[in-house]
N, C-alpha and C positions, 0 to 999 in steps of 0.2 A: 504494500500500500504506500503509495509515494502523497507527500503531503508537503504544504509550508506550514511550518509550526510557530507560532506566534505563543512567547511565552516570558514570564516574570518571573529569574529567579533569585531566594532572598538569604541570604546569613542569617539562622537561630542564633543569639548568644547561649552561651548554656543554662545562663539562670533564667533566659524566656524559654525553654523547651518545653516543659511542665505547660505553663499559662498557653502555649501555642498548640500544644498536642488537647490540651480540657478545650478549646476554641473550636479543633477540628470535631471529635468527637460530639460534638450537638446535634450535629445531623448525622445521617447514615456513611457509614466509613466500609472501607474495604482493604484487610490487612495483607500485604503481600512480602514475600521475601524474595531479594530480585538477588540473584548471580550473575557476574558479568566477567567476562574476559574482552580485554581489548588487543586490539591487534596493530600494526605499523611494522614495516621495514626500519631495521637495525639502528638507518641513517636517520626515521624521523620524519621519511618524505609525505605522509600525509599529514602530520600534527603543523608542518610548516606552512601547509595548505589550508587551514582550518576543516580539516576534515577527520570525521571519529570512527571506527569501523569494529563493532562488538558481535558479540553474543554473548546475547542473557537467558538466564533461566529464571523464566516468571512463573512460581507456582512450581507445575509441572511441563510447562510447554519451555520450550527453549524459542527463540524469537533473533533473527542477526537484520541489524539495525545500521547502517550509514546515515552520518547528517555533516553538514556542512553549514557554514557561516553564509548567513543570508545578506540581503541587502542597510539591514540596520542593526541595532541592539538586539531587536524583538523577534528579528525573524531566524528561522533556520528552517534550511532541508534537510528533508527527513524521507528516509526507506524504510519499510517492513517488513519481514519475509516471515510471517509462523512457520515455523517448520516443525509444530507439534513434539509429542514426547518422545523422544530417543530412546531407542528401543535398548532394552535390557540398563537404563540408566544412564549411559553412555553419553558424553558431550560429542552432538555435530561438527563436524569440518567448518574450518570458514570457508568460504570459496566468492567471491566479488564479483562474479558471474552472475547471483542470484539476484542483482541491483540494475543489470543492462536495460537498456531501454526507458529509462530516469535520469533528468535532469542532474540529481547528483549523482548517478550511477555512473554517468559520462564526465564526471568531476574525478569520481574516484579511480575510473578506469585510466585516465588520461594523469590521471598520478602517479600510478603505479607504474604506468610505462615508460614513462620520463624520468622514475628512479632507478625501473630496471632489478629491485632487487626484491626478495622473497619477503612475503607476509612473517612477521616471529608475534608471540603473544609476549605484552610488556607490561601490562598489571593487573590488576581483579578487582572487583569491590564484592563486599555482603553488606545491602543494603535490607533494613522491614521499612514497606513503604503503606502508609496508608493515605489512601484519597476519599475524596469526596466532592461532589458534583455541589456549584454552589448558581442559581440561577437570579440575577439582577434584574430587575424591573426597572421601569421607565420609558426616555427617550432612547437608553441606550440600552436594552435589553440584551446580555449574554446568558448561557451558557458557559462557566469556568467550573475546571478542574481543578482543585488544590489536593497537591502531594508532599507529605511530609517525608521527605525522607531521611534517617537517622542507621548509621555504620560507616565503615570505612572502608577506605581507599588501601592495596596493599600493592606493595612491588617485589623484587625477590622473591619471591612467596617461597618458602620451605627452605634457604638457604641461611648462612648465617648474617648475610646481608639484607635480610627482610626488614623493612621499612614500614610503619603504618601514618595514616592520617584520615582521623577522624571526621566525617562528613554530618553534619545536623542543616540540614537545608528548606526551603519552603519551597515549590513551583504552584506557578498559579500557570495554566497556558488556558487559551480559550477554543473552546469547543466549538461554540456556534454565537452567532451576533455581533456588535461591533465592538473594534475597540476600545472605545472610548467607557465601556461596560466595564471592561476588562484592568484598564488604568483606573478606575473608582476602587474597586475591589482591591488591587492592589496598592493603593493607597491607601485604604482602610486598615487593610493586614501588618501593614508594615507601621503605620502610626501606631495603631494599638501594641503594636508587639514591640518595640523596638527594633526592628529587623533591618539590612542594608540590603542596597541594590550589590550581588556576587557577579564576575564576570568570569568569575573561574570555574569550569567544568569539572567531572570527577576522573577522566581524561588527562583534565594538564592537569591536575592535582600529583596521576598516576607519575605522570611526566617528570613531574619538579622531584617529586620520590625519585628514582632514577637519577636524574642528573644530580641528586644531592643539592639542589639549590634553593635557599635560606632567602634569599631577593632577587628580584627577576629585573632586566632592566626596563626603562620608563620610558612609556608610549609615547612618540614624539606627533606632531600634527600632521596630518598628510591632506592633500587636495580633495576637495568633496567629488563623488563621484555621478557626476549626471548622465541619464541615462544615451540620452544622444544631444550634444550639444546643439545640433543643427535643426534639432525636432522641434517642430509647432507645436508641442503637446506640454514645453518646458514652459509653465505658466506659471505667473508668481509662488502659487501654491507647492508647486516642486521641488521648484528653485529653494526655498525655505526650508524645505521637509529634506534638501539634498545637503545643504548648509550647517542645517543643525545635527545632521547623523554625522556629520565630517568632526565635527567640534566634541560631538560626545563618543566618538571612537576613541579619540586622545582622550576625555576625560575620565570614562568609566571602569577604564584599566586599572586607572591608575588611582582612583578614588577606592576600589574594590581592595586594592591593595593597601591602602590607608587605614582603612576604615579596622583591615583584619589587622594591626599591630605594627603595619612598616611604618619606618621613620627614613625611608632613603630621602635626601637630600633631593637629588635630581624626581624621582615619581613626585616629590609634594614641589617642587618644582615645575615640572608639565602639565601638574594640574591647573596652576596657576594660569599658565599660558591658556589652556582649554579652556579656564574660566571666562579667560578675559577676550577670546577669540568669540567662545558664546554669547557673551555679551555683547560684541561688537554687530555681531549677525542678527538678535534680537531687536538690536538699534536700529538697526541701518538698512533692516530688508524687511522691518516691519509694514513699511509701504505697499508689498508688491502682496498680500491679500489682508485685506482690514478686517474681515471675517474672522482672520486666526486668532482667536479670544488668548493662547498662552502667550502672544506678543503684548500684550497688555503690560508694564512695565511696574505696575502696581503689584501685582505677582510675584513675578518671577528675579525682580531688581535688589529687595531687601536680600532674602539669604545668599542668592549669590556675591553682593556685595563685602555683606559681613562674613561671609567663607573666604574670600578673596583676600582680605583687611587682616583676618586672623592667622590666616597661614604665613601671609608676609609678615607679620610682625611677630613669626616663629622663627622664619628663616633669615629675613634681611637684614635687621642686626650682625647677625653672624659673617654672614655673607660680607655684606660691608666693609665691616672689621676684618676678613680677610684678606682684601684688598688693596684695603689702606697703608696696615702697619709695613708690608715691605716698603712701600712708597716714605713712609715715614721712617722709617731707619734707615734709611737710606737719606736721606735731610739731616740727619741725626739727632729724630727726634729720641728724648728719654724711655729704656725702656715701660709701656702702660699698657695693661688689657681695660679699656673701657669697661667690659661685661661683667669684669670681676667679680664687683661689689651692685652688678643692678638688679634694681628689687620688683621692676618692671614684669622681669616673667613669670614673677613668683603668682602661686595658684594661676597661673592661665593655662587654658584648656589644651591638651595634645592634640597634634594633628589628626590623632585616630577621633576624639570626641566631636570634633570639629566637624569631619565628613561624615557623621554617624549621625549628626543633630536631626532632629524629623524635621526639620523646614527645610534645609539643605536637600536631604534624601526625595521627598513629598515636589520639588521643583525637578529634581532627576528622574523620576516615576514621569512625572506631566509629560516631561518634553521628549522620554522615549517613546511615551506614546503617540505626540505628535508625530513623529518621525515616521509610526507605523501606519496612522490611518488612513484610510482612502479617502477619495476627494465624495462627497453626500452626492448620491443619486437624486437624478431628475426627482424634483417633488411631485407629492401626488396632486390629485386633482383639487382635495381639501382644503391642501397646505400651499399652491402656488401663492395664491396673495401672500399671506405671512414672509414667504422664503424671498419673492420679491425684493422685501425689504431690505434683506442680506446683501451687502457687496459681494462681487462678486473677485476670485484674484485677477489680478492682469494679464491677460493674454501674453503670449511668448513675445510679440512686439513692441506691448507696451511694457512689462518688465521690462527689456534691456533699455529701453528708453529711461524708464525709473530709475536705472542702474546707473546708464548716465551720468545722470544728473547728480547721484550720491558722490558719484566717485569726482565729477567736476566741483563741486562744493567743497568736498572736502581737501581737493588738491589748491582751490585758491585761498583758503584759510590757510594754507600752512605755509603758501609762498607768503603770503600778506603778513601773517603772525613773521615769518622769517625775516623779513625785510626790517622789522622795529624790534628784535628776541632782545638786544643788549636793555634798551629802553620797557621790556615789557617788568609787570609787575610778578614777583614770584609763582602767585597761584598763577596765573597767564602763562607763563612759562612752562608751567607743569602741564597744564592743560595742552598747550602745542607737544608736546612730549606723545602724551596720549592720545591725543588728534595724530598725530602721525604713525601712531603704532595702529589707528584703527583703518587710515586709508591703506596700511601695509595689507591687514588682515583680508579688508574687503577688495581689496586689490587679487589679492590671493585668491580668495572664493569665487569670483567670477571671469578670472582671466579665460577659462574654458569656454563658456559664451560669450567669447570674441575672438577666437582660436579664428586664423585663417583658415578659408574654405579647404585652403589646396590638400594641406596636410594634416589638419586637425590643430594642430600646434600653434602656441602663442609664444613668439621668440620676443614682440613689441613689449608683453607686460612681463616677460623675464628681463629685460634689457631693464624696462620701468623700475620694476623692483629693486634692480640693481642697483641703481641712480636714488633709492630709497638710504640706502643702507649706511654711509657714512652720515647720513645725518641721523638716522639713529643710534649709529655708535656714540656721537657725538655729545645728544644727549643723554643717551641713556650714562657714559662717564661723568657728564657734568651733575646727574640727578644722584649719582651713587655718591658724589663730593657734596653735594648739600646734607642729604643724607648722613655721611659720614661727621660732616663739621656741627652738624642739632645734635650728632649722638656724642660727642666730643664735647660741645658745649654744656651738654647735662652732666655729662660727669666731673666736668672742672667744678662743679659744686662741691664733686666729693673729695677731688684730687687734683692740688694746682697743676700738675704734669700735664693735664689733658689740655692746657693752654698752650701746649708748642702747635700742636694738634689745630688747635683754632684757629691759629692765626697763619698757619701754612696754610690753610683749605682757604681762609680768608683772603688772601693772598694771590691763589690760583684763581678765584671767580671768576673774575675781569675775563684773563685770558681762555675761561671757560668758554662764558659767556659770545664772545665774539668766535671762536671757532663754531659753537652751535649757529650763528649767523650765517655764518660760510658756509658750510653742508648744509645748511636750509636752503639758500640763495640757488645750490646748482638744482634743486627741484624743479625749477622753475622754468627750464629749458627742455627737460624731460619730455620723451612722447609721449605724449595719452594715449595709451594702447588701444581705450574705449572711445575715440573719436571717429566719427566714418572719414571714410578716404573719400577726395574728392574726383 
């Protein structure tokens, strides 16, 4: 049974499992004990693919399953093969044959051929899973399955290098109805319970057992992926829903990994960026359908804000002061650790509390969902007047036209702001900082739909981009020396030393300052990739 699988799944902590499993129990449950062997070549070459290739034994039937990573957070392919009870007990063969003629079948097939090397089994799970059918009323009536499942992930199995990790998980996936059914419900579950959005499967779980790895490294942003740049079908509505899956690719990785205990530097670093690239696309592409209710800025603007604000003033200090002090001993400045004695971070919340907050979490649930819904069918005959009223998104012309105009606005603000940077007023200055990291971002996200006809490809907004770049080094060194000289200037409260410190950054401004003027100034000559030719 070949299917796309649209589904939500969640981190139990261990002191919600109890309250989360008495939740599921209210209605009619169904206990199962699943066995699973997974399978991959030596090298790896499907898990590189996002692709998972098992057999489990459900109950009594054994079941061998392929899915692969979909178009968003929410989605995935998915294969089914019952292949019933194995006679005399016996575990079935794998064999990838049994998937042909399936979209991911022809994923998986085309994997294995390109590695060229043999199926080996790489780890197992014993999971008891109980579900239960939960059905949503309203405008958005679904159909959801919630599965609890609770056991572990095992590698080496029977050797002395056998490995376990413990899985306590929530899945909600939706059976029948709309999404929007499906993100209430889980928004519900996850509020009430404390639970987090997981992006790790029991697959890479298997995986990271194996390679023995303790931190994985951190998702970096990659280009949104639309479906045909060239298509009349790419209408505001796409365009947003292609933008914001782009931005919560980088983010959900790496917030999943947060949330469960990491403190890597660089993952609460790309979140950072994910954050702030989301919010630039919230901003700034809010125009190309008015309809989309999560672009409402009332929403979605607070937690991301305050996640953004918290995490930097986890790391940027730090950072900072990394920075600085070779610069400064090097001047010969006295030896001083600013942070020594600051009382600043004392009780503030860990990275992990921070991405774990339910308003944080509650804004990550919405906007995957966005990502997954479909655009509302024709209304019926009842509801045209009403739906009338709805805007509608902008058609594939008049988006790029909207797009235009964003990226033209924000390209003359920052030659204009560049032109007076020595003369502007400090917050002004910051603001052109961030004004220009968001023409970077939206530059980035729509370079595709303006990609030359001939070959697809946009050399214009890579050149663009290019011509971006030293004026963001520029200021982003001059923002790290303000930075550093407020965090210097607090502590000469505590210790006259931090006065060499001041009066050196104090010092450098000037010549900050007018360097950010210069790298602003060559912006201004730049080709607008997003200009028609004449």
């Amino acid at each position: 049974m070949a299917l796309m699988e649209i589904e939500f799944k969640f981190h139990i902590p261990a002191e919600r499992l109890k309250p989360v499993e008495a939740a599921m129990r209210r209605g009619t449950v169904v206990r199962t004990r699943l066995q699973a062997r997974y399978f991959d070549t030596a090298d790896q070459a499907l898990a590189a693919q996002g692709i998972v290739l098992r057999l489990r034994k459900e109950g009594r039937r054994w079941v061998q399953t392929v899915k692969a990573t979909g178009d968003n957070a929410l989605h995935r392919l998915e294969h089914n093969v019952d292949l019933g009870a194995a006679a005399g007990g016996a575990s079935p063969t794998i064999d990838p044959q049994r998937h042909q003629g399936t979209p991911v079948g022809e994923r998986l097939g085309k994997g294995l051929a390109e590695s060229g090397a043999a199926l080996v089994e790489r780890q197992s799970t014993d999971i008891v899973r109980l579900t239960r059918d939960v059905r949503t009323t309203g405008a958005n009536a679904a159909v959801v399955e919630l599965a609890l499942d609770v056991g572990k992930v095992v590698a080496h199995a029977g050797t002395p290098e056998q490995r376990e990790s413990p899985v306590c998980e929530l899945e909600l996936e939706l059976k029948r109805g709309d999404v929007p059914g499906l993100v209430a419900l889980a928004r519900r579950w996850s509020q009430q319970h404390g639970l987090w959005f997981s992006t790790v499967s029991k697959a890479e779980r298997g995986a990271r057992l194996l390679a023995k790895l303790e931190v994985v490294p951190a998702i970096k942003a990659e280009p949104p992926r639309f479906a045909d740049e060239k298509d009349n079908k790419l209408d505001g509505r796409t365009i947003q829903q292609a933008v914001v899956a782009a931005c919560l690719a980088q983010m959900l990785p790496n917030a999943s990994e947060i949330a469960a205990g990491s403190t890597d530097e660089e993952q609460i670093h790309q979140l950072r960026i994910g954050i702030r690239r989301l919010r630039t696309a919230l901003r700034e592409l809010a125009g190309l359908d008015a309809s989309a209710g999560l672009f409402d800025a009332t929403e979605w603007e607070p937690p991301l804000v305050e996640a953004f604000r918290a995490l930097g003033a986890l790391r940027d200090r730090e950072q900072v002061v990394k920075l600085a002090q070779p610069q400064l001993r090097s001047a010969g400045a006295p030896e001083f650790d600013p942070l020594a004695e600051d009382q600043s971070a004392a009780g503030a919340q860990s990275a992990g509390d921070i991405v774990r907050a339910p308003a944080f979490q509650s804004v990550l649930v919405s906007l995957i969902g966005f990502t997954a819904a479909v655009h509302a069918e024709a209304p019926k005959a009842g509801e045209a007047a009403q739906q009338q009223e709805q805007p509608a998104p902008l058609d594939a012309g008049d988006a790029r036209r909207f797009l235009r105009k964003r990226l033209q606005r924000l390209h003359k603000q920052i030659v204009r702001d560049g032109q007076r940077f020595e003369s502007l007023p400090t917050e002004d200055q910051h603001r052109t900082r961030k004004r220009l990291k968001r023409l970077r971002y939206l530059a980035e996200f729509v370079a595709p739909l303006f990609a030359d006809a001939d070959d697809g490809k946009n050399s214009a907004a890579e050149r663009y981009l290019k011509r971006l770049r030293p004026a963001q080094d520029a200021l982003g060194e001059f923002n790290d020396e303000a930075v550093a000289m407020a965090l210097y200037r607090e502590a000469a409260e505590r210790d006259a030393r931090a006065w060499f410190a001041v009066g050196w950054f104090s010092a450098r401004h000037a010549a900050g300052a007018k360097a950010c003027r210069k790298a602003l100034g060559k912006i201004e000559k730049a080709r607008r990739f997003w200009k028609k030719r004449s």
